[in-house]
N, C-alpha and C positions, 0 to 999 in steps of 0.2 A: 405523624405525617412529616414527609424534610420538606421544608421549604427552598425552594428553589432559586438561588441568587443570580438570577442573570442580568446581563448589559446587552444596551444597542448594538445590533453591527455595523460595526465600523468600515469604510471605507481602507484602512489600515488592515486591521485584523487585528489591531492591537491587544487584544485580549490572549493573542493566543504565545504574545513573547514570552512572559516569565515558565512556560511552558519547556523551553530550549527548541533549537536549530533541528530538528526534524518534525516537528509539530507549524513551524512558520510556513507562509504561503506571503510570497513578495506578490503585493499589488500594483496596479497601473500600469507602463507602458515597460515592457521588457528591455535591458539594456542593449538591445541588438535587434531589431525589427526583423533580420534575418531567421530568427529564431523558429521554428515550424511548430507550430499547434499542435494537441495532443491526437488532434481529427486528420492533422497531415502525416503525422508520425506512423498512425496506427493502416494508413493506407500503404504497406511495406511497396508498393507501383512506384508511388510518387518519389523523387529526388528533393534533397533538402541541403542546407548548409552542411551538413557532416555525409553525405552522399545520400545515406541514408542513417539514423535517426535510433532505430532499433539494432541496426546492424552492426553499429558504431560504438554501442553502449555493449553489446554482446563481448565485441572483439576484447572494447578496455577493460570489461571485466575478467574475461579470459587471459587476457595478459598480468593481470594483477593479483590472480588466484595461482594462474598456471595451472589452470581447468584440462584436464588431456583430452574431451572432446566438446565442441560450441552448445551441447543441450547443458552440460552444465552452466555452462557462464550464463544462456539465458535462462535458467530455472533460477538462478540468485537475483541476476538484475530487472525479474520480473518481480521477485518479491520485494525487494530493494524501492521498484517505484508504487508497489502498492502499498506497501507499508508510508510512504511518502503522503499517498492520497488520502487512505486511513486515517493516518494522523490530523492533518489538519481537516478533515471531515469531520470524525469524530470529537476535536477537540472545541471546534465551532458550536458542533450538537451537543457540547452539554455546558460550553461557556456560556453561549449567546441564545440557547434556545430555539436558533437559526442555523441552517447552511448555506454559505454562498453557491449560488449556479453554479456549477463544475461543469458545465457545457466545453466537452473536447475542444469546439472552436474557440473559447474564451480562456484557455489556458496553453504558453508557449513553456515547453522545455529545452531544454539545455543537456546538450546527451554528456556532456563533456563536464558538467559540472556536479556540487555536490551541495547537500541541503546548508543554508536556506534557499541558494541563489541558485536551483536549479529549474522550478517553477514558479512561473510567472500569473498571478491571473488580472486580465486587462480588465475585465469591469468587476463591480461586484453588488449583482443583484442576491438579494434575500429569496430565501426560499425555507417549508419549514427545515422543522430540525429534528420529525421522527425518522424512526427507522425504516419504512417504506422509501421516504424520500433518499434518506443515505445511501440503502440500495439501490434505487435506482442512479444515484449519482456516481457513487463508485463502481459497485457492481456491472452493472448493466452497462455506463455509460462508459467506463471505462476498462478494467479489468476483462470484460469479455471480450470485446475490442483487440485489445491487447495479447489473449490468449488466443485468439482465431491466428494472428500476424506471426506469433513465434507459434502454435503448430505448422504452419504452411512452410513458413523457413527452416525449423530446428526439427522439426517432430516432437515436439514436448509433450506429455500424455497430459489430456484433458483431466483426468485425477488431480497427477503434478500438480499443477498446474491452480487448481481450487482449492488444494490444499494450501498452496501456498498464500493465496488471499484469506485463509482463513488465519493463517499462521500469524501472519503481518495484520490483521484486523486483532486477533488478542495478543499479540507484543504492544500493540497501539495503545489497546484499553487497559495492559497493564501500567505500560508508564501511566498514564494517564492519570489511574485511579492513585498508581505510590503519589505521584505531586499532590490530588487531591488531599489525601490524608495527610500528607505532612504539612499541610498549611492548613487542618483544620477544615475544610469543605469534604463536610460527610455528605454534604446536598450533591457537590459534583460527582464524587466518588460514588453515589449511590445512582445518578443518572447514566453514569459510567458502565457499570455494572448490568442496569436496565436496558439500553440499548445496547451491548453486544451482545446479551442474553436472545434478545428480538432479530435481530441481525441474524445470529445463526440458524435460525428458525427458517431463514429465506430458500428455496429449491436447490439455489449454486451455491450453498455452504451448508446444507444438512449434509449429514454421512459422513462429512470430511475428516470428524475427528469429534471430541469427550469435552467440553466444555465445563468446567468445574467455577465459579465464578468469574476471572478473569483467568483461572489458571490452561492450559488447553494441552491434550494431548492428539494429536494427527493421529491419523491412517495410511498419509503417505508416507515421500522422503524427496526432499528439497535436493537432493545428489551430492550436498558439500560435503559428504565425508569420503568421496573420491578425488577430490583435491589434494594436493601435499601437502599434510602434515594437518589435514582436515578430519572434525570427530562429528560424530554426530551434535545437533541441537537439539535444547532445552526441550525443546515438545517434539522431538523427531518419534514415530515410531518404533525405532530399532532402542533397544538399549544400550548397546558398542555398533561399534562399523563390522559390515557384514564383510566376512571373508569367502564368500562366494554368491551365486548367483544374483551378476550385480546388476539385474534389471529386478528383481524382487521388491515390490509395496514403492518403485518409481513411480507407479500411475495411481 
């Protein structure tokens, strides 16, 4: 049996720094009050500091890939913020034993910025730290949320789209597990392991893809390898970039 080394959560999060900048979640009062919630974001109606929020984060990643059409630039920057939430969800669940509330209302982003200091969470209540809970905090809470907001604007395929949270859930659990092992916690790296294993188990992430310990191979195609000078990724389905029917294993 591993026993399990956990710590308090902390009002910080401090457990989750030696971790590195995309595992971090900045707590307390956001440096901009202006900033819109993950619950004002995902309502594509409502107007925010960057006009809109999702639309904003679309365009700069379109501008900075040179995406030739906007379903690619959001099928990256939807994986881009779930792999965000992923990580320091998961990183909580096997540090602390605990996840903080991720309640949409209780976390401000920053469409403009980049990890640590892109989300904000204003309070931080406990909650546990199995995989039910996780799912329901990201998944459900968030990521679904999210993928309703860009089908409605981009048309991005409901597949895409879960693939891509699943993609960004074992990129998460990979890092996760190399830090554990290299600092000796075979207790984290084995809770690591255990909850992404549970995790895919869930309705919005069976099918999506081969789960081999933290290793994962998709079913879909995230679209970066029709970007310039863009290949396929490590768990993509394709083995090279498809040189014709280029809507094929998108959804």
């Amino acid at each position: 049996m591993v026993l399990l080394l956990l710590v308090d959560l902390d009002a910080d999060l401090a457990a989750l720094r030696p971790l590195g900048g995309f595992f971090l979640l900045r707590t307390g009062a956001a440096p901009r009050s202006s900033l819109p919630t993950l619950a004002q974001v995902y309502d594509i109606e409502k107007k925010d500091v960057y006009g809109n929020s999702i639309t904003f984060r679309v365009q700069k990643t379109r501008d900075a890939l040179r995406a030739p059409e906007p379903r690619i630039a959001a099928s990256v920057a939807q994986q881009g913020l779930a792999a965000r939430l992923w990580s320091a969800a998961l990183g909580c669940a096997v540090l602390y034993g605990r996840i903080p509330d991720l309640d949409a209302r209780l976390v401000r982003w920053d469409a403009d910025g980049s990890a640590p200091d892109d989300l904000w969470l204003t309070e931080v209540r406990p909650l546990p730290g199995d995989a039910a809970t996780l799912a329901e905090a990201v998944l459900e809470g968030h990521l679904e949320p999210l993928a309703a907001a860009l089908r409605t604007r981009y048309r991005v395929a409901t597949g895409l789209l879960r693939g891509n949270a699943a993609s960004a859930l074992a990129g998460a659990a990979r890092q996760l597990e190399g830090w554990a092992r290299a600092h000796g916690r075979s207790d984290a790296a084995a809770r690591t392991r255990a909850l992404t294993a549970e995790l895919f188990t869930h309705p919005l992430l069976t099918g999506t893809g081969t789960l081999t310990g933290t290793a994962f191979r998709r079913r879909s195609c995230c679209l970066y390898y029709r970007v310039p000078g863009g290949g396929v990724c490590g768990d993509c389905c394709f083995a090279r970039p498809p040189r014709s029917s280029p809507g094929a294993a998108s959804g």
